[in-house]
C-alpha positions as CSV (number, residue, x, y, z in Angstrom):
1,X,-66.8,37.0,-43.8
2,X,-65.2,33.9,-41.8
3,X,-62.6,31.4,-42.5
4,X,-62.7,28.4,-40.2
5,X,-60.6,24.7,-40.2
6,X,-62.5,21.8,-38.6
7,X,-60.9,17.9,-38.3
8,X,-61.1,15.0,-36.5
9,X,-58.0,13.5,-34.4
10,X,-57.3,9.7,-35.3
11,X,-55.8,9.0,-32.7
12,X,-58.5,10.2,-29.9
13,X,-61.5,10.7,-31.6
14,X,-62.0,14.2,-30.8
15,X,-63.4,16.8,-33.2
16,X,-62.2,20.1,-33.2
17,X,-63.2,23.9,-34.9
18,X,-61.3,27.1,-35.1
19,X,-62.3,30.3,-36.3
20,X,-61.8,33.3,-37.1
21,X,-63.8,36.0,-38.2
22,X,-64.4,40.4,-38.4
23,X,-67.5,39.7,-36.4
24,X,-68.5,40.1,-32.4
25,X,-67.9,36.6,-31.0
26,X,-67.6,34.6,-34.0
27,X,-67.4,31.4,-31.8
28,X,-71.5,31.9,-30.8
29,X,-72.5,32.0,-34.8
30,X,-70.1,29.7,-36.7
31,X,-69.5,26.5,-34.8
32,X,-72.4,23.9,-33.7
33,X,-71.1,20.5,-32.1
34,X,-72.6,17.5,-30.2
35,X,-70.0,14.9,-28.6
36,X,-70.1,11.3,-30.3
37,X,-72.1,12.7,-33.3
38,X,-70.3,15.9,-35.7
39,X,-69.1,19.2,-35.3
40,X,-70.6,21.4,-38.1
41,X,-69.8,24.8,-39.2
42,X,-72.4,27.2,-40.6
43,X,-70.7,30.4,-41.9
44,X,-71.6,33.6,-44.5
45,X,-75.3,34.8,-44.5
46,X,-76.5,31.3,-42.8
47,X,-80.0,31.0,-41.1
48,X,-79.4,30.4,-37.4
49,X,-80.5,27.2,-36.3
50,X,-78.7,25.6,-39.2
51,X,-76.4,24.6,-37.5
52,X,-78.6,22.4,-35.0
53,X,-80.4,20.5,-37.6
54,X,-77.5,19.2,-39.4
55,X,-76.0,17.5,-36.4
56,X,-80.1,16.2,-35.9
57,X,-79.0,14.7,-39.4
58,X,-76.1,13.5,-38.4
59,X,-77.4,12.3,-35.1
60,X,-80.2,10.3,-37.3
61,X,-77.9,8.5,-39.1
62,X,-77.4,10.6,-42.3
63,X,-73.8,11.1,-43.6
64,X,-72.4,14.5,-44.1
65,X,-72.5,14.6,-48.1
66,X,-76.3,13.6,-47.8
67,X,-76.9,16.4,-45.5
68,X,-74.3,18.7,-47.5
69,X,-76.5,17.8,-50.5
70,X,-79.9,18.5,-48.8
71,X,-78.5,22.2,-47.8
72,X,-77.2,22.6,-51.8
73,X,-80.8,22.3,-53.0
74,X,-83.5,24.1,-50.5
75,X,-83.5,27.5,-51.5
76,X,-83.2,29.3,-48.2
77,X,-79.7,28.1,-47.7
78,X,-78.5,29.5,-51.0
79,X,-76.0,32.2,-49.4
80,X,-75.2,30.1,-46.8
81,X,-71.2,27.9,-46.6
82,X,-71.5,24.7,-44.2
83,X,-68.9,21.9,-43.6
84,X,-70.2,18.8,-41.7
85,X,-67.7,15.7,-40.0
86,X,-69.2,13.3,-38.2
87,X,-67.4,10.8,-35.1
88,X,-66.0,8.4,-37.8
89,X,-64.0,11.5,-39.8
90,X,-65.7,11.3,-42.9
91,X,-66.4,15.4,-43.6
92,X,-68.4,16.8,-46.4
93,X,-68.4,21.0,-47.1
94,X,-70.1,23.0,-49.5
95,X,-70.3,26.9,-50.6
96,X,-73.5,28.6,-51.7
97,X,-73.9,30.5,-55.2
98,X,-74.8,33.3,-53.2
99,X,-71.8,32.9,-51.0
100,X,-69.2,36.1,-51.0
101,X,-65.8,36.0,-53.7
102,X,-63.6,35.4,-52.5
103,X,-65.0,32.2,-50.9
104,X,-64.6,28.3,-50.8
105,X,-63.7,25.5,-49.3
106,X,-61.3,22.4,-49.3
107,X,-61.5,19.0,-47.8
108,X,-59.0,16.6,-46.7
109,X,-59.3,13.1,-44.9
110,X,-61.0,13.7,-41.7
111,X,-60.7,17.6,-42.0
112,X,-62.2,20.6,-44.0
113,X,-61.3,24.5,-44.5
114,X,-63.4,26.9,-46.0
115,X,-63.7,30.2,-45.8
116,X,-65.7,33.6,-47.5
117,X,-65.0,37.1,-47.9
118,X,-61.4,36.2,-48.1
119,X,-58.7,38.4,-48.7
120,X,-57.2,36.4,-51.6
121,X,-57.4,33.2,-52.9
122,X,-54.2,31.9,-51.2
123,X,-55.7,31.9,-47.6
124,X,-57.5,28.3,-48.1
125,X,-53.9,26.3,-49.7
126,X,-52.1,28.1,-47.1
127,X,-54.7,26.7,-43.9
128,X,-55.1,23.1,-45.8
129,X,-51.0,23.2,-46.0
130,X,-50.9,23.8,-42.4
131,X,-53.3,21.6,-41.2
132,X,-51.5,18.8,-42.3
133,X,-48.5,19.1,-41.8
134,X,-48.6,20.5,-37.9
135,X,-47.4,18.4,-35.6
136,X,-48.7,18.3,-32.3
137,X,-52.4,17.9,-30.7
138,X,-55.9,18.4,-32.7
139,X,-56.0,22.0,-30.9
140,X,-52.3,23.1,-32.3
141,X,-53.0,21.7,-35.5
142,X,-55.9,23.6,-35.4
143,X,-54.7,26.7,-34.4
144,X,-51.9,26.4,-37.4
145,X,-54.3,26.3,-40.0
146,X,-55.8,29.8,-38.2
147,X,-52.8,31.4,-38.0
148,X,-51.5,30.4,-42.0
149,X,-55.2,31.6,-43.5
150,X,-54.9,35.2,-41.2
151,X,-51.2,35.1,-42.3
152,X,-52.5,35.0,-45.7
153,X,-54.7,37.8,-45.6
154,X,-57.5,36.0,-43.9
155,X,-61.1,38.1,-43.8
156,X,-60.6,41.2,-46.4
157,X,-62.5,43.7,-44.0
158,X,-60.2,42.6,-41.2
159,X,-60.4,41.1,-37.9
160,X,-62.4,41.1,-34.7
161,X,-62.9,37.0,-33.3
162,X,-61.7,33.9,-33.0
163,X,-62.6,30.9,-31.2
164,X,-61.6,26.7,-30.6
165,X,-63.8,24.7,-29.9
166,X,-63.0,20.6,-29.3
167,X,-65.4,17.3,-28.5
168,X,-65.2,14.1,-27.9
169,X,-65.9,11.2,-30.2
170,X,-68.4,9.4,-27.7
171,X,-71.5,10.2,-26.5
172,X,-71.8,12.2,-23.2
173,X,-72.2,10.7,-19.6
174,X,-73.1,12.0,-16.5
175,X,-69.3,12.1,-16.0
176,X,-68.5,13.6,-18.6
177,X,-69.8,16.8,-21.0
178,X,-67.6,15.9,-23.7
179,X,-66.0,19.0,-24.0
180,X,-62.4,19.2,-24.4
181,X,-61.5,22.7,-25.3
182,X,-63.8,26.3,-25.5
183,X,-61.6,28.9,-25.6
184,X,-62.9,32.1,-27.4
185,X,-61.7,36.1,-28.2
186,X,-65.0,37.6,-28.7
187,X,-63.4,41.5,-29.7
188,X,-59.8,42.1,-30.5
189,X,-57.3,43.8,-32.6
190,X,-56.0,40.1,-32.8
191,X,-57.9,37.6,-32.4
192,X,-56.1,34.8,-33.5
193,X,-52.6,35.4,-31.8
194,X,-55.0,35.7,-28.8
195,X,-56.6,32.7,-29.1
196,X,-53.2,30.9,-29.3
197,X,-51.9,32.6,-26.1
198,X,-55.1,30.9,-24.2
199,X,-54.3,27.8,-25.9
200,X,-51.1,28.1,-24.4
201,X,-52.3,29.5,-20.7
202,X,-54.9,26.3,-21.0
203,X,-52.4,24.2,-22.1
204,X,-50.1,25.3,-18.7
205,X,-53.3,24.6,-16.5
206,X,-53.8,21.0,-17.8
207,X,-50.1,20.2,-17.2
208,X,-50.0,22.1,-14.3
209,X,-47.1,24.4,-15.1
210,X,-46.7,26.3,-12.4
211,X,-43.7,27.8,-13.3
212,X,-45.6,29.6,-16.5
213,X,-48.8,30.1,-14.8
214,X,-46.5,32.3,-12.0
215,X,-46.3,34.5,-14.9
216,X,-49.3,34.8,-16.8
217,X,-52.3,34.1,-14.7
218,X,-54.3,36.8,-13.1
219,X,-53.0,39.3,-10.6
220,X,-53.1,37.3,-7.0
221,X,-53.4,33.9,-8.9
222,X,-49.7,34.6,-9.9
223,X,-48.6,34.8,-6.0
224,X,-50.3,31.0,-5.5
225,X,-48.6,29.5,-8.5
226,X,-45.0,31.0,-7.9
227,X,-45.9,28.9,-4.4
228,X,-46.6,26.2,-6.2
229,X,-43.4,26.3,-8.2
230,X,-41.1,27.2,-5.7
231,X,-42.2,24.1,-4.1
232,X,-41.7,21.9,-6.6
233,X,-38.2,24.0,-6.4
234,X,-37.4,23.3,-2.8
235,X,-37.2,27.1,-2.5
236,X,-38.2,27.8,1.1
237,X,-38.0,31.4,0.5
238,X,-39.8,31.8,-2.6
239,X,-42.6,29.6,-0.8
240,X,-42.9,32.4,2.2
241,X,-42.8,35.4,-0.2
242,X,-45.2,34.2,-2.1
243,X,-47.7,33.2,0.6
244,X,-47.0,36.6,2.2
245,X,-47.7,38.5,-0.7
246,X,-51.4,36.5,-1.0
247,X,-52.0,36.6,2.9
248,X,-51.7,40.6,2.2
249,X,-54.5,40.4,-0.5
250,X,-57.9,39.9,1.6
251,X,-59.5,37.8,-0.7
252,X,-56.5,35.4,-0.9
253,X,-56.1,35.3,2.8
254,X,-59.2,34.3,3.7
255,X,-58.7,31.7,1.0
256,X,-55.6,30.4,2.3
257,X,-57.1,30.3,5.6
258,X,-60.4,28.1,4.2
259,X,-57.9,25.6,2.6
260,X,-55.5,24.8,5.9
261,X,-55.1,21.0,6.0
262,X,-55.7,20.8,2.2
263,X,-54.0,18.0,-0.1
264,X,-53.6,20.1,-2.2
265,X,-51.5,22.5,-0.7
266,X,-50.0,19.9,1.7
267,X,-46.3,20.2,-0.5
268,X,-46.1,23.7,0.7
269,X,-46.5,23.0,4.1
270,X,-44.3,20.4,4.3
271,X,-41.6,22.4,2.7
272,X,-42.0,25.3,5.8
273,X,-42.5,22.9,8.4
């Protein structure tokens, strides 16, 4: 009923899961991660709460093919498909007897894809392919493996949600959660196309594109970013059309007029003064 992709980035540490799914908010069921210990995913006609204990495994020093093993052998896990990486990379997967044809899984160095109820038995090659040969982060990598198994046919019954999920390799501080990237499409025609235009928004957040974000963000949001940009521009008149277009939204206003003095505005107002 799912096909998912999960790896581990060399170069940062981070660990990373996307899926896809015809399921409501396939990102609550399928993936289960802790920061400096795994990321699991627990798929087809799993018990919930698996999940959880295999990163308890992980967490007490067991390695993924030990825990993989356990799962194989106790009897109310027969259905069930689970792949398990841990901070280091090393990744173990396995699919139940019971699990749904067309199902299975493959595993690389420091990744895994596997999938059930799968439209044909070229979806898995096709996300492996892609996985590796991506360029880019652990999210875009992650996102071509997605798109190649739906591109293949992906879930026979169709499609509903898809979600990303990335960690980081150490432990969590007070500082810091750990967590990277959550970005999910809980009910869509598309799910995964979706998913990779708010991989692509988040992506314009973090580098602080204003230029896109004039486009896509929210209504009102678009005003303070075209600001932003026209800024950056040294577009006086952009600047003053887009301020006047948020100071005649009353939420924005009042914003504007909560943040006077701000550093964060302070390239605006030294472009109109």
């Amino acid at each position: 009923m799912t096909f998912s992709a999960l790896a581990r980035d060399a170069d940062t540490g981070d660990l990373g899961l996307a899926v896809s799914s015809c399921i409501l908010a396939v990102g609550r069921a399928v993936p289960s991660a802790r920061p400096g210990v795994g990321m699991v995913a627990v798929q087809a006609r799993s018990r919930r709460g698996l999940g959880q204990s295999l990163l308890t495994g992980l967490a007490d020093g067991a390695s993924p093919a030990e825990l993989v093993r356990r799962a194989a052998h106790a009897a109310e896990d027969a259905e069930r498909q689970i792949a398990v990486l841990d901070a280091s990379g090393r990744v173990a997967a396995d699919t139940g007897q019971g699990s749904f044809p067309v199902s299975g899984h493959i595993v690389g160095d420091g990744w895994s894809v596997q999938g059930n109820m799968l439209a044909s038995t070229d979806v898995l090659p096709a996300m492996a392919q892609a996985l590796s040969a991506a360029g880019g982060g652990l999210p875009d990598r992650l996102l071509a493996a997605l798109t190649a198994g739906q591109d293949a046919g992906g879930d026979v019954r169709g499609r509903q949600s898809a979600a990303l999920l990335v960690v980081g390799g150490s432990p969590v501080t007070d500082e810091d959660d750990g967590v990277r990237m959550d970005l999910r499409v809980d009910d869509s025609g598309d799910p995964v196309a979706q998913l990779r235009m708010l991989r692509n928004l988040q992506r314009a957040y973090d580098e602080r594109d204003y230029e896109t974000l004039a486009l896509f963000a929210p209504e009102g949001a678009r005003d303070l970013y075209a600001a932003l940009a026209a800024s950056r521009r040294g577009d006086r008149q952009a600047v003053r059309v887009a301020l006047e277009a948020m100071r005649n939204r009353p939420g924005w206003s009042a914003w504007l007029a909560s943040m006077a003095g701000d550093s964060r505005l302070s390239a605006i107002s030294q472009l109109l003064a």
